[in-house]
C-alpha positions in Angstrom: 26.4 -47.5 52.7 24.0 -48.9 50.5 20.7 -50.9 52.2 22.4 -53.9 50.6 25.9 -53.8 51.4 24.5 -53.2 54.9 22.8 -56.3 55.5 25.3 -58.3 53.7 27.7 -56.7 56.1 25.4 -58.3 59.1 25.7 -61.5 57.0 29.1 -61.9 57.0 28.9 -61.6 61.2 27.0 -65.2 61.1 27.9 -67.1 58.4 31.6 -67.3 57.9 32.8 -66.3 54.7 35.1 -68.5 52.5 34.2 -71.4 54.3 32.4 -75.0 53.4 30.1 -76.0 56.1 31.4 -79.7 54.7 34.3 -79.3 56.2 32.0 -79.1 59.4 34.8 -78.9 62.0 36.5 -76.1 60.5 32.9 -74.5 60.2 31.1 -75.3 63.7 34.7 -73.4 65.4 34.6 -69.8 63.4 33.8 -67.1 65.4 30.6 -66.2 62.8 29.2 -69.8 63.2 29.7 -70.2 67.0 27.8 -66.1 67.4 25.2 -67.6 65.1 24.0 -70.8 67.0 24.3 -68.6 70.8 22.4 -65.4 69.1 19.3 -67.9 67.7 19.5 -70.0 71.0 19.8 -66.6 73.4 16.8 -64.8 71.3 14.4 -67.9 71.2 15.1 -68.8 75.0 14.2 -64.8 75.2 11.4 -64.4 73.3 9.9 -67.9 73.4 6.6 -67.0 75.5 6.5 -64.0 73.6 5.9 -65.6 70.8 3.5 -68.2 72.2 1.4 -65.0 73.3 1.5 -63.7 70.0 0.2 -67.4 68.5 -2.4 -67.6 70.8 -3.5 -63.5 69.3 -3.0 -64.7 66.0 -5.6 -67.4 66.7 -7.9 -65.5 67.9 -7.8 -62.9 65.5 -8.0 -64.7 62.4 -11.3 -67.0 63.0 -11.4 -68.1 59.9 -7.6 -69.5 59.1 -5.8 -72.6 59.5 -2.8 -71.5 61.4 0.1 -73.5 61.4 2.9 -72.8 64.4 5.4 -75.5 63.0 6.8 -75.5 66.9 9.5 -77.8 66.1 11.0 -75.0 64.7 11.7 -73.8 68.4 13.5 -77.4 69.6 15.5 -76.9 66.3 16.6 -73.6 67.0 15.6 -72.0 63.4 16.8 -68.4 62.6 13.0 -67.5 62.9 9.6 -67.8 64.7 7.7 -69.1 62.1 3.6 -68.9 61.5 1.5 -69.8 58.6 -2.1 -68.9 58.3 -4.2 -70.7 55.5 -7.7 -68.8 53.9 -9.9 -71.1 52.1 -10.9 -68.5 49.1 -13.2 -69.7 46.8 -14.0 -68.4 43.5 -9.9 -66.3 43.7 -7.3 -68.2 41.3 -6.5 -70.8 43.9 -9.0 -72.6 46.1 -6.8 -71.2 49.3 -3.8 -68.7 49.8 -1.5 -68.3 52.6 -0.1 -65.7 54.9 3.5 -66.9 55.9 4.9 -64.7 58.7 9.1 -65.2 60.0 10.1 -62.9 63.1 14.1 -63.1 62.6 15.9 -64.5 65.9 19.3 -62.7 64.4 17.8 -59.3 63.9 14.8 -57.0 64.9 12.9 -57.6 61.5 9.8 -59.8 60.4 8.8 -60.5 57.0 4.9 -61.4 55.4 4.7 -63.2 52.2 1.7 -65.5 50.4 2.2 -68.4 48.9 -0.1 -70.6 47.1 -0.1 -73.6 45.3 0.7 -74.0 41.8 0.8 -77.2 40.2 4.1 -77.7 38.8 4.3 -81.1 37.1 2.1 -84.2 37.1 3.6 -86.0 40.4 5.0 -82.4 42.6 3.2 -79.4 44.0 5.2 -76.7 44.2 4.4 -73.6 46.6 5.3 -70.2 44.7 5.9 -66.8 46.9 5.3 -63.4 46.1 5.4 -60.2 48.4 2.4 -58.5 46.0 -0.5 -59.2 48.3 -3.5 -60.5 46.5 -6.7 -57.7 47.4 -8.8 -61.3 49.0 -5.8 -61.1 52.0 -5.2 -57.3 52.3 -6.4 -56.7 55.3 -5.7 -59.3 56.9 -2.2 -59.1 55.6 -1.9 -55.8 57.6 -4.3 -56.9 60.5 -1.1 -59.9 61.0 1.3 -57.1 60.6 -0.4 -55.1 63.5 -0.5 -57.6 65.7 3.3 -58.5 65.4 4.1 -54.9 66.0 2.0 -54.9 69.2 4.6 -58.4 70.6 7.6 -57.3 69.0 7.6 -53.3 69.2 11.1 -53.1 67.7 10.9 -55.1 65.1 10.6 -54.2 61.6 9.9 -55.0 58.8 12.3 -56.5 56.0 12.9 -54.5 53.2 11.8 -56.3 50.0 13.9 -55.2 47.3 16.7 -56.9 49.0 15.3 -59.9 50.8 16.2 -61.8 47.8 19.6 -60.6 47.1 22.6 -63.5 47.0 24.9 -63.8 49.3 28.7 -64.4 47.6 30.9 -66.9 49.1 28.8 -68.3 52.1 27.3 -71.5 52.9 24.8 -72.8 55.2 22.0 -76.1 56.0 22.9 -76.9 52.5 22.4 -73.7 50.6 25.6 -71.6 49.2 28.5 -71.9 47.0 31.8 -71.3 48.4 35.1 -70.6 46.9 37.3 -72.2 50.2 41.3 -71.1 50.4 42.7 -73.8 48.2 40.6 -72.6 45.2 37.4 -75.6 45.9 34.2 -74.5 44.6 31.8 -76.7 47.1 27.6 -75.7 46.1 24.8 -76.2 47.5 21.7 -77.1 45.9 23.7 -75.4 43.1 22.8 -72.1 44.5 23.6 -69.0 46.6 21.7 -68.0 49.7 20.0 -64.7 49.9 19.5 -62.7 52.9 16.0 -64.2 53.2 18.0 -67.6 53.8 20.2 -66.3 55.8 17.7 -64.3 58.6 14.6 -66.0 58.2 14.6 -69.8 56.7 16.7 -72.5 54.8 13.2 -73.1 52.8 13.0 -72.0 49.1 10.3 -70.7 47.1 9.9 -70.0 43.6 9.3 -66.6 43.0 5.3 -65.7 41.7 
């Protein structure tokens, strides 16, 4: 089996396929729904002080950042533990660059990205990821990797080259099109997730 067709495979376990979550009582009582809300709630209830630990280490190892817990993520019950840590460099392209970190709640994986803001028309800023580390956040891209290792031991991370694969035929917070069983086409946001939506975050970025 292909790495892809594997994680789509786990995909299909949570987010029912063929379904439109508008039709939201057909959609809250599939099996793939109903596993996905009790896996996010079980896994955050588990690892909740866990993660506050691994905050508090976060804090303490990177002095110099802004970090940003966004805790309303845990009353929300998010398909990740989400952390952003914000470096003021001056003198690099942009005035500050960001570390984002998501440690799944589905599956044993975490992902690192940087974003940074890129001005995108005369009344929105629009934040732009990439996965190519810019040399001013190296190490302390892999200094946030070490330290989520030494909290979450078996979790790895999320290979890349498919993190932004789409999804056919699922929907979910607004994001998918689905082809339901009398032949409806119902879109979201006019797009498909990808297995970054569905094991980390709804959010979207524009790739770098």
């Amino acid at each position: 089996m292909s790495l892809l067709n594997y994680y789509l495979e786990i995909a299909y376990k949570f987010y029912p396929k063929g379904v439109s979550e508008l039709k939201k009582e057909i959609y809250s009582s599939t099996k793939e729904n109903k596993l996905l809300e009790s896996t996010k709630l079980a896994n955050i209830q588990r690892n909740n002080l866990q993660w506050n630990e691994l905050l508090k280490e976060v804090k303490k190892r990177f002095p110099d950042a802004r970090v940003y817990s966004f805790d309303y993520y845990l009353n929300s019950y998010e398909r990740s533990f989400p952390v952003c840590l914000s470096f003021d460099r001056k003198g690099s392209k942009f005035n500050f660059i960001n570390l984002v970190l998501h440690i799944s709640v589905l599956i044993d994986s975490f992902i690192v990205y940087q974003t940074y803001p890129e001005k995108f028309s005369t009344s929105n800023d629009m934040s732009f990821a990439t996965y190519n580390i810019e040399k001013s956040v190296l190490q302390d891209y892999y200094k946030l990797i070490e330290v989520v290792e030494s909290f979450f031991p078996d979790h790895k991370q999320f290979p890349i080259e498919v993190i932004e694969e789409n999804i056919p035929d699922i929907m979910y917070e607004g994001i998918g099109i689905v082809n339901d069983k009398e032949g409806n086409l119902h879109a979201g946001f006019q797009r498909q997730m990808n297995l970054y939506n569905a094991f980390f975050s709804s959010q979207y970025y524009y790739n770098a």
